[in-house]
NUKE-926175 format. One record per residue (C-alpha): z, x, y; chain; residue in one letter. Coordinates in nm, 3 decimals. Each point is the difference from the previous one (the first is absolute). Last residue first. Layout:
BEGIN
(r (Z; X; Y); 'A'; 'a');
...
END
This chain:
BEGIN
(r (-2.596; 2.380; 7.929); 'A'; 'x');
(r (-0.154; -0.254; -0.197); 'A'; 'x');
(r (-0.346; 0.098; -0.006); 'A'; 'x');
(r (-0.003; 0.298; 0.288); 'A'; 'x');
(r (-0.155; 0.327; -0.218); 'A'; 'x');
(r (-0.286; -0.198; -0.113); 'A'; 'x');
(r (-0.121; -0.008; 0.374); 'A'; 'x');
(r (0.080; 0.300; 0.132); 'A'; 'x');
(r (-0.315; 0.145; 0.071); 'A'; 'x');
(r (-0.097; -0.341; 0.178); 'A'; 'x');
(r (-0.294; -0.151; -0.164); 'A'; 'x');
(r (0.145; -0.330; -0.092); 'A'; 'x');
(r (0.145; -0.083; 0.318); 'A'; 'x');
(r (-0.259; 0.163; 0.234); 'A'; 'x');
(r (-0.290; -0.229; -0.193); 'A'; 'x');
(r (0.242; -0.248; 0.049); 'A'; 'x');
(r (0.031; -0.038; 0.372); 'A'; 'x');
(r (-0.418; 0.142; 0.036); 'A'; 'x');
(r (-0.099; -0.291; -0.197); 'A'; 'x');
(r (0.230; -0.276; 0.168); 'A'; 'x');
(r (-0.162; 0.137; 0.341); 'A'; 'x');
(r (-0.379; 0.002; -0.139); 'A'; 'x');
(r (0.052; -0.341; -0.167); 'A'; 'x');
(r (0.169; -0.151; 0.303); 'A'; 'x');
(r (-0.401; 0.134; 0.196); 'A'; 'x');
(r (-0.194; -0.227; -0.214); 'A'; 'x');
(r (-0.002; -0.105; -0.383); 'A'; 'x');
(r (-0.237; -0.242; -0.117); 'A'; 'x');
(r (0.040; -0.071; -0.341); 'A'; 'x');
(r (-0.236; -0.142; -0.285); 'A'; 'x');
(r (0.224; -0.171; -0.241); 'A'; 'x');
(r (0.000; -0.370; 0.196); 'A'; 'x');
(r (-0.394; 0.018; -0.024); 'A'; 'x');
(r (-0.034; -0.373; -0.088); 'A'; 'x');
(r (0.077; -0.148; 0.338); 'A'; 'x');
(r (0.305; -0.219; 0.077); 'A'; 'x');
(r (0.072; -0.097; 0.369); 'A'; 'x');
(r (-0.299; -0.248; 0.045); 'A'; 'x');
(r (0.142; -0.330; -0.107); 'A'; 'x');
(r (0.305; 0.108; 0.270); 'A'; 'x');
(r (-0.202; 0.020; 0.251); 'A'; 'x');
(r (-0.155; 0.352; 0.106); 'A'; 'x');
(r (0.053; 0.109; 0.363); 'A'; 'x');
(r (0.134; 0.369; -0.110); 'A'; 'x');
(r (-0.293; 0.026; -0.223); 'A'; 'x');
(r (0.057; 0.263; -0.297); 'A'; 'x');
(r (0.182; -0.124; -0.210); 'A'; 'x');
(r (0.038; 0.203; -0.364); 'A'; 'x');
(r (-0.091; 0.317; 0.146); 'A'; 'x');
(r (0.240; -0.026; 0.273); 'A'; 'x');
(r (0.133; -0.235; 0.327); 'A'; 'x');
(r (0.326; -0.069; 0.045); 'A'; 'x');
(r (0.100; -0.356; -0.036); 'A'; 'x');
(r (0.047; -0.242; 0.320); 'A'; 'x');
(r (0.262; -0.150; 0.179); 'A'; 'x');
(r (-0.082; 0.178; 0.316); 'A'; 'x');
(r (-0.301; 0.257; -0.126); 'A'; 'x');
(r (0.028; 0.275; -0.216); 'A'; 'x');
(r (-0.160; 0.355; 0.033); 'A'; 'x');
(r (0.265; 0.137; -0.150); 'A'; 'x');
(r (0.110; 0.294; 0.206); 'A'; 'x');
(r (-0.123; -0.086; 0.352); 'A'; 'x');
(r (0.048; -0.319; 0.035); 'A'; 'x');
(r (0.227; -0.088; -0.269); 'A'; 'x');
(r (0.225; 0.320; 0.108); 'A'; 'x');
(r (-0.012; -0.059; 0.389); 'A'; 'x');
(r (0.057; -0.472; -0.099); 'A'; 'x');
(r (0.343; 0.178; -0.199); 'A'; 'x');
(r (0.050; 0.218; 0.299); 'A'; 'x');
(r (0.077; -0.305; 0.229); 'A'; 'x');
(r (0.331; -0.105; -0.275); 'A'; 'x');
(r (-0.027; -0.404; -0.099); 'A'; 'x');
(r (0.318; 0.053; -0.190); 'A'; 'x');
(r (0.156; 0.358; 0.059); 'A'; 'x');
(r (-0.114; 0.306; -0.236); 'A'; 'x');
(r (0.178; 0.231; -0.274); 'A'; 'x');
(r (-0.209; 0.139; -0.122); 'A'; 'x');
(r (-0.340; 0.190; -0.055); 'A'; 'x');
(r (-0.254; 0.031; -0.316); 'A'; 'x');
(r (-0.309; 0.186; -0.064); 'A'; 'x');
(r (0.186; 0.333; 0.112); 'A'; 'x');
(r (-0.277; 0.257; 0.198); 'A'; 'x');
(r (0.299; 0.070; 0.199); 'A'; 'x');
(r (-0.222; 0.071; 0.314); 'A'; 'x');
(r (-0.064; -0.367; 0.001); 'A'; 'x');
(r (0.348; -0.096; 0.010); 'A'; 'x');
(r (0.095; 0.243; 0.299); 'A'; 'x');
(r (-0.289; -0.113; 0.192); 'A'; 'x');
(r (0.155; -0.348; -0.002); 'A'; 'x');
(r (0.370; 0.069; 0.025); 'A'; 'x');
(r (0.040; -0.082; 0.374); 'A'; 'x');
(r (-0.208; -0.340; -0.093); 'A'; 'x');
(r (0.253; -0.129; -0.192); 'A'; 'x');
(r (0.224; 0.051; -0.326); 'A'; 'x');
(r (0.365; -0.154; -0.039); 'A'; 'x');
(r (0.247; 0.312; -0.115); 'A'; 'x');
(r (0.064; 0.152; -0.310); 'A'; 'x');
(r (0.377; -0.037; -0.109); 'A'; 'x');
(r (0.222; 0.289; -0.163); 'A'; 'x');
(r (-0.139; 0.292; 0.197); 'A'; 'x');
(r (0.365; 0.081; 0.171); 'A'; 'x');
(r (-0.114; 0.175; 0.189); 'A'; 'x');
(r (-0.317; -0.056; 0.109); 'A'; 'x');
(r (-0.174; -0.366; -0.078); 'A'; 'x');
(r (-0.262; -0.001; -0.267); 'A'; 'x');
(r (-0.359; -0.088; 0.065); 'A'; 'x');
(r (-0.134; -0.035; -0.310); 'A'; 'x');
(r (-0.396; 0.043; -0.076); 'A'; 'x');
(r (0.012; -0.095; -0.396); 'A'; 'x');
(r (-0.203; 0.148; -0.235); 'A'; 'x');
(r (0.374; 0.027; -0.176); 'A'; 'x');
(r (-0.054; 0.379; -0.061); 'A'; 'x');
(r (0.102; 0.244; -0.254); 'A'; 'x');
(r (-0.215; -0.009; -0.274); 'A'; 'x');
(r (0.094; -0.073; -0.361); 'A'; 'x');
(r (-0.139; 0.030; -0.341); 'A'; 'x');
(r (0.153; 0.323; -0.091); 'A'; 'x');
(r (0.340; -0.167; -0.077); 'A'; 'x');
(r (-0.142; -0.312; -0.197); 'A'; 'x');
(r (0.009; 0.095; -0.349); 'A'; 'x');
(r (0.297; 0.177; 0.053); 'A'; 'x');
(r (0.199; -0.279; 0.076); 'A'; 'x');
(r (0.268; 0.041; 0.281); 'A'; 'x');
(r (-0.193; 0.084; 0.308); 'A'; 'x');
(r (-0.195; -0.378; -0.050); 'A'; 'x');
(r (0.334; -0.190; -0.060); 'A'; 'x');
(r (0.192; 0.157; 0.288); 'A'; 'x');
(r (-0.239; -0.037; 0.254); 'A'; 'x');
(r (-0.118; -0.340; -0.116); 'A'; 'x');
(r (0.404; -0.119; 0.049); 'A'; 'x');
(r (0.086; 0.244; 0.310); 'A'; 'x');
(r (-0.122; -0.193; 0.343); 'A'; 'x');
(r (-0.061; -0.337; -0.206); 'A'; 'x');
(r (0.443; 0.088; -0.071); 'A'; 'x');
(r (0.052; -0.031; 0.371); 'A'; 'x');
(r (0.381; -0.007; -0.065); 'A'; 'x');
(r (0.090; 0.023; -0.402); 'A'; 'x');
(r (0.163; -0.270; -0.204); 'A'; 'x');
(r (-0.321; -0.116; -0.162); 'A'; 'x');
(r (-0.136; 0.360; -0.044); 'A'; 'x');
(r (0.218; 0.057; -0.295); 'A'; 'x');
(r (-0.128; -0.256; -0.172); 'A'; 'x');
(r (-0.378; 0.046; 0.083); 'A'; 'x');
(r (0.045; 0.342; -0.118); 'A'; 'x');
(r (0.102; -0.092; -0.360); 'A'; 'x');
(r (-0.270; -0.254; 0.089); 'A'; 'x');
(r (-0.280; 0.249; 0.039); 'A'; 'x');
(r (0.152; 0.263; -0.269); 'A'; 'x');
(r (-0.052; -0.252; -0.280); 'A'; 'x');
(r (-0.153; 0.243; -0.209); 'A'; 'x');
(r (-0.309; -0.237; -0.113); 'A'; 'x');
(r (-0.106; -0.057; 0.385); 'A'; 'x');
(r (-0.191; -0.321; 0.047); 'A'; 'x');
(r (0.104; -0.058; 0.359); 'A'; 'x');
(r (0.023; 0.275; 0.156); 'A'; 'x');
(r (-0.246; 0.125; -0.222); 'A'; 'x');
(r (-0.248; -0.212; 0.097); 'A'; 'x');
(r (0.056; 0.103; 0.339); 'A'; 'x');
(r (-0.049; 0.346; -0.103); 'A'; 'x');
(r (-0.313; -0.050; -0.163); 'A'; 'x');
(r (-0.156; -0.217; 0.262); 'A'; 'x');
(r (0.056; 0.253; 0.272); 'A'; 'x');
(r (0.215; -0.047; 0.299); 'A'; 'x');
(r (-0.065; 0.031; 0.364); 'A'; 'x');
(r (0.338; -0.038; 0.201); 'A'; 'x');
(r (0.215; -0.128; 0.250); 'A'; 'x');
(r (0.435; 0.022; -0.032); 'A'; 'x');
(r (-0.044; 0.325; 0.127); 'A'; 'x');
(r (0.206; 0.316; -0.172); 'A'; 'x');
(r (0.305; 0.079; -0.197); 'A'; 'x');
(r (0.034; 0.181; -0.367); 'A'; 'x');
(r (0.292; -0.008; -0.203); 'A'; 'x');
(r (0.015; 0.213; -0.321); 'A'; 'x');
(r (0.090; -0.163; -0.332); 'A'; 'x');
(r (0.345; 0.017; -0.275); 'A'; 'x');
(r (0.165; 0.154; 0.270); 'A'; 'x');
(r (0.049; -0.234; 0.270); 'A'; 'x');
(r (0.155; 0.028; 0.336); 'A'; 'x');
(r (0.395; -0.144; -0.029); 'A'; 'x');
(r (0.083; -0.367; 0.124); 'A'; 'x');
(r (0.155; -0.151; 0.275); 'A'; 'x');
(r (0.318; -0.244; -0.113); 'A'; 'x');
(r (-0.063; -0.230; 0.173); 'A'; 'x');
(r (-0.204; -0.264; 0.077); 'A'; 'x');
(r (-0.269; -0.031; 0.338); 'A'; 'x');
(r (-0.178; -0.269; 0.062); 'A'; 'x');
(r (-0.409; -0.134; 0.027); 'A'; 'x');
(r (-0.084; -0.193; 0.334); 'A'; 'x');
(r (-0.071; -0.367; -0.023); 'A'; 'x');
(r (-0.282; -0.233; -0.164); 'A'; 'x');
(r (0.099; -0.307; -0.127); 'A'; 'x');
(r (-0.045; -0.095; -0.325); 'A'; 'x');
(r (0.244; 0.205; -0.207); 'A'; 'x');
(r (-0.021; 0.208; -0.257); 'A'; 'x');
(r (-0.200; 0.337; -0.014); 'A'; 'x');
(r (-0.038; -0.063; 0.386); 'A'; 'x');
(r (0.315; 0.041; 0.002); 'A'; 'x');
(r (-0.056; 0.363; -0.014); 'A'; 'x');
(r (0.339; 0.208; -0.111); 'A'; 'x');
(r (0.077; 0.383; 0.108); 'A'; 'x');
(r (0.149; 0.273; -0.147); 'A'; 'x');
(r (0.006; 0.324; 0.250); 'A'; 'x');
(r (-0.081; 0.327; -0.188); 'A'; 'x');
(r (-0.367; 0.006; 0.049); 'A'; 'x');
(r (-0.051; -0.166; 0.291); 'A'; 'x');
(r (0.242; 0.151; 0.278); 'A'; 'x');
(r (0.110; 0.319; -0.158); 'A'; 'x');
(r (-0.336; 0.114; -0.142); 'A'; 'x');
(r (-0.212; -0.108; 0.238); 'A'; 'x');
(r (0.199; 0.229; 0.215); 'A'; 'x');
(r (-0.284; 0.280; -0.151); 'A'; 'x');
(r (-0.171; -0.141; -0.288); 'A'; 'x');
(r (-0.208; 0.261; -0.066); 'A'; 'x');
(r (-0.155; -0.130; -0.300); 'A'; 'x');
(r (-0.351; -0.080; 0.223); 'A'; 'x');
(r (-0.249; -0.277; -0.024); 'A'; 'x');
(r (-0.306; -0.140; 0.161); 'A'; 'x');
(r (-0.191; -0.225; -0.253); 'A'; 'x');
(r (-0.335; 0.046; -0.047); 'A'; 'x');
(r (-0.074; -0.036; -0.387); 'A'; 'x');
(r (-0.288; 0.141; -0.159); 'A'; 'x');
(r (-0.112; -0.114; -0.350); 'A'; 'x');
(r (-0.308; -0.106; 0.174); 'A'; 'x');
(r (-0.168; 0.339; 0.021); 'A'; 'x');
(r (-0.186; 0.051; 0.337); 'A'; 'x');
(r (-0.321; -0.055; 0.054); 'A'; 'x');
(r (-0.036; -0.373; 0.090); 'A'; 'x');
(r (0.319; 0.038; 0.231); 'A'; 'x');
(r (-0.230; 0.022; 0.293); 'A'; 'x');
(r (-0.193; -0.251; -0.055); 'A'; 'x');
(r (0.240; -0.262; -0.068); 'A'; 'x');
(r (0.164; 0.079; 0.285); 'A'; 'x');
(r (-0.309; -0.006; 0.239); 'A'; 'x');
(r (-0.133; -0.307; -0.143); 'A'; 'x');
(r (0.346; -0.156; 0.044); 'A'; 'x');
(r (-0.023; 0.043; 0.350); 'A'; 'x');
(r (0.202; 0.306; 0.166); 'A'; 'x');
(r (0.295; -0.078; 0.212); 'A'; 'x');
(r (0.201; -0.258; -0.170); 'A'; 'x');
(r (0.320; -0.190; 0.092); 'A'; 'x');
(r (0.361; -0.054; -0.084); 'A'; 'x');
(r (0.226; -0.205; 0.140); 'A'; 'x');
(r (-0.040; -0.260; -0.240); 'A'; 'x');
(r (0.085; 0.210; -0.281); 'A'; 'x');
(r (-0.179; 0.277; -0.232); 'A'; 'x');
(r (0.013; 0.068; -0.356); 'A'; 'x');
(r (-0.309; 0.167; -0.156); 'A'; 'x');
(r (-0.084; 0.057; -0.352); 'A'; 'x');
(r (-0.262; 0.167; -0.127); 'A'; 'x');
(r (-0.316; -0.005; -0.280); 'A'; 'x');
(r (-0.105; -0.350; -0.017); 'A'; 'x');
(r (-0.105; -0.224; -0.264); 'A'; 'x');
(r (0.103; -0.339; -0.090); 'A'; 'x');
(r (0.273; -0.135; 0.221); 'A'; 'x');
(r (0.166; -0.272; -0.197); 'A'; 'x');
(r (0.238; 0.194; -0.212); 'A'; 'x');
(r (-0.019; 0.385; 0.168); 'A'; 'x');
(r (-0.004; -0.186; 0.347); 'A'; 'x');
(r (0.272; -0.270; -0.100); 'A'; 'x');
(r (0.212; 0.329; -0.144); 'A'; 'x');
(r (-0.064; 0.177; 0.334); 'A'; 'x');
(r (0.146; -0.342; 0.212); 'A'; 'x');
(r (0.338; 0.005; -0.200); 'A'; 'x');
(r (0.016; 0.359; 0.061); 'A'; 'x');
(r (0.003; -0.038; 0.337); 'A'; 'x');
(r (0.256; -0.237; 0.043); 'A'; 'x');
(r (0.249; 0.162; -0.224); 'A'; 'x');
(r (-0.064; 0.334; 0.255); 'A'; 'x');
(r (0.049; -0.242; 0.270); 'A'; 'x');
(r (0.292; -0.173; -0.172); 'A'; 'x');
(r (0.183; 0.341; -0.049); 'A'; 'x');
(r (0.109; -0.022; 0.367); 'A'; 'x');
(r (-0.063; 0.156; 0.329); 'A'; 'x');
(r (-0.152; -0.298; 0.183); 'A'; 'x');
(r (0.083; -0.300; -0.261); 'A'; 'x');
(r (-0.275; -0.175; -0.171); 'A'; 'x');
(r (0.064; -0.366; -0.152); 'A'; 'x');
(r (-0.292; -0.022; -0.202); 'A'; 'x');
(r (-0.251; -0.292; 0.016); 'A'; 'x');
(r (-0.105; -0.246; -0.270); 'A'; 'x');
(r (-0.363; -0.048; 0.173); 'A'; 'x');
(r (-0.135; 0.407; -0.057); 'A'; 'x');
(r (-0.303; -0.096; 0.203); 'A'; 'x');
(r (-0.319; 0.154; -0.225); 'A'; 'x');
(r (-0.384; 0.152; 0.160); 'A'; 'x');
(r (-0.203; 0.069; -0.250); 'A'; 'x');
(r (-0.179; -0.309; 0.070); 'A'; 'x');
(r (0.006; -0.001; 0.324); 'A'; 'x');
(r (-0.314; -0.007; 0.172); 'A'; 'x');
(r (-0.032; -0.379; -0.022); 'A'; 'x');
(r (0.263; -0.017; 0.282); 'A'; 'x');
(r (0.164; -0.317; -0.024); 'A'; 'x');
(r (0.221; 0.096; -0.298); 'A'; 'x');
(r (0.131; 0.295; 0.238); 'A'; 'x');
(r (0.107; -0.147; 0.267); 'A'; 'x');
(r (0.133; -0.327; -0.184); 'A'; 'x');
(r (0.245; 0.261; -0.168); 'A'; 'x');
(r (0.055; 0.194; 0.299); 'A'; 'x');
(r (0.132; -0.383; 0.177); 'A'; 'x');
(r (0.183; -0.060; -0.297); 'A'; 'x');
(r (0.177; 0.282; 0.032); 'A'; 'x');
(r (0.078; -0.074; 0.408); 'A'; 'x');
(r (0.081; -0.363; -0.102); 'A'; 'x');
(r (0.261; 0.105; -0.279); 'A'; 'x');
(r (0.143; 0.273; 0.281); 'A'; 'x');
(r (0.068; 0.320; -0.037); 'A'; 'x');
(r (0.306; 0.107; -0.150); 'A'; 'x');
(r (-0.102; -0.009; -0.343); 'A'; 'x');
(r (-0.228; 0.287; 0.067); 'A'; 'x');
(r (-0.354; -0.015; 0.077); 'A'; 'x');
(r (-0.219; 0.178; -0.247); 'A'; 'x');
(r (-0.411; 0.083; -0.003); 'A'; 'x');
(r (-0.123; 0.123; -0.360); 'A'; 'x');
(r (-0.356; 0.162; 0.090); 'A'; 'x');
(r (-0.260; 0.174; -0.214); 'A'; 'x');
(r (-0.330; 0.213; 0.097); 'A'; 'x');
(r (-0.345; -0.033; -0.124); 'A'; 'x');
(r (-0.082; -0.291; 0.247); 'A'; 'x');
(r (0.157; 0.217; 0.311); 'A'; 'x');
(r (0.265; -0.163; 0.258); 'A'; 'x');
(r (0.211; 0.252; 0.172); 'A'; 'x');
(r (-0.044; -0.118; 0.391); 'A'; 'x');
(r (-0.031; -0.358; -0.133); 'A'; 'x');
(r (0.347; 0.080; -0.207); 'A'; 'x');
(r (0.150; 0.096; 0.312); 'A'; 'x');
(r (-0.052; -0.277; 0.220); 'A'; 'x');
(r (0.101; -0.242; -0.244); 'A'; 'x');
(r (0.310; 0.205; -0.077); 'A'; 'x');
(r (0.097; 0.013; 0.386); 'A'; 'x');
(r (-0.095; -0.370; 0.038); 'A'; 'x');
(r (0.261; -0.095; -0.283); 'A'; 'x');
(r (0.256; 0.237; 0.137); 'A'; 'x');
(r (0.269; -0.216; 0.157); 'A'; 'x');
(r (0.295; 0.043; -0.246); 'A'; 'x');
(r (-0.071; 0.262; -0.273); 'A'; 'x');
(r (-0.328; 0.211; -0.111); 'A'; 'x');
(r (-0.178; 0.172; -0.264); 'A'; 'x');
(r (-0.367; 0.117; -0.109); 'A'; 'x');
(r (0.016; 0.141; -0.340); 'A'; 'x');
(r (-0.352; 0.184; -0.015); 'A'; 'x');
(r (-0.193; 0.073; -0.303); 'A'; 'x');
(r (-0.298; 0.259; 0.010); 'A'; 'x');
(r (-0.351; 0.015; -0.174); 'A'; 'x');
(r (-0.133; 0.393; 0.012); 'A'; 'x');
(r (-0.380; -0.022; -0.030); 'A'; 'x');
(r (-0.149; 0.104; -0.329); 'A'; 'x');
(r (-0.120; 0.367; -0.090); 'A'; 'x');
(r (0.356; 0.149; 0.017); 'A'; 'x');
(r (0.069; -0.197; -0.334); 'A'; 'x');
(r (0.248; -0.262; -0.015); 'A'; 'x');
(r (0.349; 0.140; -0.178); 'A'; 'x');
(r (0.060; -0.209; -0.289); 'A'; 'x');
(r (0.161; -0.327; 0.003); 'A'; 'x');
(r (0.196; -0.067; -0.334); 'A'; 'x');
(r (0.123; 0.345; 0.030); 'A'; 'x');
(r (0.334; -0.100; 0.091); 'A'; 'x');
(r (0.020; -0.233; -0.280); 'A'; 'x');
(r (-0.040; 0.266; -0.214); 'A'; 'x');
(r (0.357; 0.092; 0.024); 'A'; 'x');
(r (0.097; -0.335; -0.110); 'A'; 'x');
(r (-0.201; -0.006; -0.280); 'A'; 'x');
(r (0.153; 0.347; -0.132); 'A'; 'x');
(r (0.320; -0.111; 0.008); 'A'; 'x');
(r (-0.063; -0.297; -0.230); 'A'; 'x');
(r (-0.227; 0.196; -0.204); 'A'; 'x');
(r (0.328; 0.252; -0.045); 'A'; 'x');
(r (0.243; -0.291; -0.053); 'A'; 'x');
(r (-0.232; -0.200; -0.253); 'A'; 'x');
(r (-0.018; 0.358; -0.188); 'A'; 'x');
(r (0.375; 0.049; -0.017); 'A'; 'x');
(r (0.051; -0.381; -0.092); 'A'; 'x');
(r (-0.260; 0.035; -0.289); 'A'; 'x');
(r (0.172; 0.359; -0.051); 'A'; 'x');
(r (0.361; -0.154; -0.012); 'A'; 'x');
(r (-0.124; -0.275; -0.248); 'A'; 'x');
(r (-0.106; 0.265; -0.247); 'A'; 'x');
(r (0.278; 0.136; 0.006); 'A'; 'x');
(r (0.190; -0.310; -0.060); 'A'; 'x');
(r (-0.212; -0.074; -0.265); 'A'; 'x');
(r (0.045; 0.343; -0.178); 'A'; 'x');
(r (0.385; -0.072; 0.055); 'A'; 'x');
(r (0.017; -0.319; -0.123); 'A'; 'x');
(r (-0.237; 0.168; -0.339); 'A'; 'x');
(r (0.276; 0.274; -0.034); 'A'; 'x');
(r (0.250; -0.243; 0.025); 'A'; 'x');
(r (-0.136; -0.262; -0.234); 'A'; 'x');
(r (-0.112; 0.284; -0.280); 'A'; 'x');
(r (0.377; 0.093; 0.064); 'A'; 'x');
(r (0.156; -0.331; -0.082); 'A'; 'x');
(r (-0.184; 0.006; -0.321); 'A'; 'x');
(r (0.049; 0.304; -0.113); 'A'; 'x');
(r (0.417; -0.099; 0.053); 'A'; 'x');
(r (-0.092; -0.333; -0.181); 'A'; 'x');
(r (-0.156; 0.163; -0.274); 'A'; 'x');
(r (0.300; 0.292; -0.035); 'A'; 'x');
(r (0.266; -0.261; 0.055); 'A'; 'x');
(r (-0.148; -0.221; -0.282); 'A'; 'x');
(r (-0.041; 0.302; -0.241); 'A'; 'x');
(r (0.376; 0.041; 0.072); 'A'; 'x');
(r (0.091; -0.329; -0.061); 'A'; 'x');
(r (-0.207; -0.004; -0.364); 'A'; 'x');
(r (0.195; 0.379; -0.088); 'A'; 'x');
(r (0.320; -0.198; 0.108); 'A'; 'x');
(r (-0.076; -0.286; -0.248); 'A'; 'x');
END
């Protein structure tokens, strides 16, 4: 009887180990399955960033602007989008929640009237945008990721507000950044923080725009906070030229750096003045891609060079002589806007600006769109813009200065 047990024990003890050897077979088995499912996982969302490759230097640069605006500048944005409007270009206009249901609906009607428009979009469920708070930054990447979704093709991305205004026609721009590569980013930067340091980086601060309705001034918490080590801060203007692989990353990027920053940037003063600064420096991928300008002619005021000051004809010349396609900040109804259309742009009171793809200044509306919208006529902004970054990317020291 014990000799039977024993024979028992043996069977059911072979037994029990065919099952665990076979459990654990399965189980390794399962861990490559959900190894391999991890890996193609990862490696889809990588490739999403490649989903729109780089447009070959043969084709005409398409752009994307984020137009923006508060209380009161409906007119401005009108005004500004006819003095930017191109048929191969993109447009996402935005007035924030402060403005007025009737002023929105008024830039809504504007632009659904004009037959034009049709890559033209009003961003209708506004954003509460507070000066010097994370909601601008918030703000403009919500209207990049309706450009990359809805916008088709285009190579950059440029933010600019109400206040700010062209000096070169779109033919000219376009033109001029047909031969350069379009993984470049212009966006003026610098990791010398200098006091920025002690009054923005280590101060906590709190946007209620993040949560309330009603627009007021962000606050101050305590305690401050230490500099970071885990990334290096960078600093620069809130306006920029972006490319479309970069701004796809900032919102597509697999190693989650872009919102790791976007956290910490929520409690931080100015943050659009450090957020794309910080991102772009920070990723390797991205380091050599920048230039340091804003294209922006910026009149700053000196000391303490915090706030640029309203434009007008006294800085005229001085604009010009930049050789910048863009200017800010101007007044409502400025005189030197009429100097600029009239003898910048071409463009008429209330009109578009002339160019390749509309050529007759008295044209009706049936008349504005010809067939030859990717023949370009560039003019004397194209041989200003040219010279501005032919010195940026040929100075000796250019690949030397990427993130400094």
């Amino acid at each position: 009887m014990e000799l039977v047990s024993n024979k028992w024990f043996i069977f059911a003890l072979l037994i029990s180990s065919l099952f665990i050897i076979s459990f654990l077979n399965s189980t390794s088995f399962f861990l490559q399955v959900t190894s391999s499912v991890r890996a193609s996982s990862i490696s889809f969302v990588e490739s999403k960033l490649h989903t729109s490759p780089l447009r070959s230097n043969s084709t005409i640069p398409r752009l994307a602007y984020l137009i923006s605006g508060s209380i009161g500048d409906g007119e401005r944005i009108k005004r500004t989008l006819k003095a930017l409007y191109h048929p191969l270009n993109q447009y996402v206009l935005h007035l924030d929640l402060e403005t007025s249901d009737e002023e929105r609906n008024e830039l809504v009607k504007f632009v659904k009237k004009e037959s034009l428009f049709v890559n033209v979009k009003v961003i209708k469920k506004s954003n509460l945008v507070t000066y010097r708070g994370p909601t601008m930054v918030s703000n403009t990447l919500h209207a990049a990721a309706i450009l990359v979704k809805e916008g088709g093709e285009w190579d950059w991305f440029i933010n600019l507000s109400a206040s700010d205004y062209p000096l070169v026609t779109q033919d000219d721009l376009l033109h001029s950044l047909r031969s350069i590569p379009r993984y470049l980013n212009f966006i003026e930067h610098t990791s010398d923080l200098d006091w920025k340091e002690e009054y923005r980086a280590k101060p906590v601060i709190i946007d209620p725009g993040l949560y309330s309705l009603n627009k007021s001034d962000v606050f101050f918490v305590e305690p401050q906070r230490s500099v970071p080590t885990a990334f290096k801060l960078f600093t620069g203007s809130a306006w920029m030229m972006l490319s479309r692989s970069f701004v796809e990353y900032l919102l597509f990027g697999w190693d989650s750096l872009p919102r790791t920053l976007l956290m910490y940037y929520a409690n931080f003063l100015s943050s659009p003045e450090g957020y794309f600064h910080t991102v772009v420096c920070n990723v390797q991928e991205f380091i050599n891609t920048t230039v340091n300008h804003d294209l922006h002619f910026i009149a700053w005021d000196n000391p303490p060079k915090q706030h640029p000051h309203y434009l007008t004809m006294d800085d005229y010349r001085e604009m010009v002589d930049s050789n910048a396609p863009f200017a800010r900040k101007f007044g409502k109804n400025e005189p030197v806007l009429d100097k600029i259309d009239f003898e910048l742009l071409g463009r008429k009171p209330d009109g578009f600006v002339p160019g390749s793809w509309f050529g007759d200044v008295n044209a009706t509306i049936s008349n504005y769109i010809v067939t030859n919208i990717t023949w370009l006529q560039p003019g004397s902004g194209a041989e200003r813009l040219t010279r501005l970054i032919s010195g940026l990317l040929s100075d000796k020291d250019f690949d030397k200065k990427h993130c400094l």
